[in-house]
N, C-alpha and C positions, 0 to 999 in steps of 0.2 A: 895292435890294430883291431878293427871292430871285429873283421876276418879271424882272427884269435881270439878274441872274446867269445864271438860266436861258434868257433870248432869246439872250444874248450867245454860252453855251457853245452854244448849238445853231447859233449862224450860225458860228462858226469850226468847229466840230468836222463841219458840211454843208462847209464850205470847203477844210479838214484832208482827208477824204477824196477831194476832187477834184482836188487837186493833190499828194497825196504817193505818185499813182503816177508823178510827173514825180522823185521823191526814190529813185527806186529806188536799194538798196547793193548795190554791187559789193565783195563781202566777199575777192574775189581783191585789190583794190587801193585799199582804203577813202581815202579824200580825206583828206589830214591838213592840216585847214584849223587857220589861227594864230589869226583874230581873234572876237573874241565877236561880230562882225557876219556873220560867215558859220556861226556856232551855232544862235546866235537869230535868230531870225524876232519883230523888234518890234510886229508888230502887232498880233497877240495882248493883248499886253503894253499898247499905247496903250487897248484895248477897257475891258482891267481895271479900269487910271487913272480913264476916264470913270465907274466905277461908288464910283470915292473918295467918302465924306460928309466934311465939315470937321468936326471934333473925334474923327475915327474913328482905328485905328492903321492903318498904311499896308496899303490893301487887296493890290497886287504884292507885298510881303513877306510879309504871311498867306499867299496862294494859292502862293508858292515855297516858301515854308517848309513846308506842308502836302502838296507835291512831291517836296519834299527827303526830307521822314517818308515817304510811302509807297512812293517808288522802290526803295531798296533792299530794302525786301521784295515785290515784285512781282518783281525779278528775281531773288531768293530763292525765289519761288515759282517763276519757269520755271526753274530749273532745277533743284528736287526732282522738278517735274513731267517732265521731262525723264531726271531719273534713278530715277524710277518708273515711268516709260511713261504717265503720265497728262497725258494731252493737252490731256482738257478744260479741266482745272487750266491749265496751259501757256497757252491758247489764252485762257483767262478771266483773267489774269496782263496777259498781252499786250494784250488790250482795253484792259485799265483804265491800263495804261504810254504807251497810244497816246493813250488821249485824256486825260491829265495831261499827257503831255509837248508834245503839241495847245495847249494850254489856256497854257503858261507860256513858250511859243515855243521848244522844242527839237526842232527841225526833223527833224533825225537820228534820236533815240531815236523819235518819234511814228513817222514811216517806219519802218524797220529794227520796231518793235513790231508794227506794222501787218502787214511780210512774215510775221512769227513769228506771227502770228495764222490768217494763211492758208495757212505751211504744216502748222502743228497742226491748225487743221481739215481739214484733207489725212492727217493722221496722218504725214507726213514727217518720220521723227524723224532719215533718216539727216543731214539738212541741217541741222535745230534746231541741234544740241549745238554748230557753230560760229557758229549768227548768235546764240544766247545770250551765248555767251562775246563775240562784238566787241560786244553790246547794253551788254555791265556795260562798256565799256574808253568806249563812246561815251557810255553815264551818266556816268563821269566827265569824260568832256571840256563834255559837254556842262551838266553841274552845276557845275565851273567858271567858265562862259561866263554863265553864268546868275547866277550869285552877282555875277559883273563888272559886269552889265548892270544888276541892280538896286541891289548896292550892299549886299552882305550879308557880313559874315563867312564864311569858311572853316568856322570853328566851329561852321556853321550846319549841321546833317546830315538 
């Protein structure tokens, strides 16, 4: 029910910001991890499962697939926002990148959105313009990882 939807995203996304300041990037020497276990963060993912009904279509496919569609314009949006000066934009981008990528256990993109959120509300644009560009290089590793994990096509965007 939506009721479950809604307790679910609120207790990871309460969760998501208490431990993804332990995810900080280091965009000097970002981690180039191999496996979709070190992507994703499955738990998230078990929470969603639990909200499966039997004769439904697969609830973790809807919510990745519904991921997959709005990622890349979020990070379309920071960085017009970024090559307009507009922050807000930027900043409001990054929320919503932070907690989708929260919600479908991409550990990386959620942090890294998260810093991008705090230094746009800072108006630090000199630093944006590179953690944007490794944010899209980490969407796709981490979009990927994600497709592995549950079990989706490529084709899937």
């Amino acid at each position: 029910s939506r009721h479950q939807l809604a307790a679910v995203l609120d207790h990871w996304l309460k969760q998501s910001d208490e431990t993804e300041s332990s995810l900080k990037v280091n965009l000097e020497t970002p981690a180039m991890m191999d496996s979709s276990e070190d992507l994703i963060d499955p738990a998230p993912l078990a929470v969603l499962r639990q909200l499966q009904q039997p004769g439904t279509d697969d609830v973790v496919a809807r919510v990745a697939k519904t991921y997959f569609e709005s990622a890349p314009t979020l990070i379309k949006n920071m960085r017009d926002g970024l090559r307009t000066g507009d922050t807000d934009s930027l900043r409001r981008a990054a929320h919503s990148l932070k907690s989708s990528g929260a919600i479908v256990g991409v550990k990386r993109v959620s942090a890294m959105s998260k810093e991008i959120e705090i230094l746009a509300k800072a108006n630090d644009l000199v630093h944006l313009e590179g953690m944007v560009s490794a944010l899209a290089a980490e969407y796709e590793r981490g979009a990927k990882a994600l497709r592995e994990v549950v079990g989706m096509a490529s084709s899937v965007t």
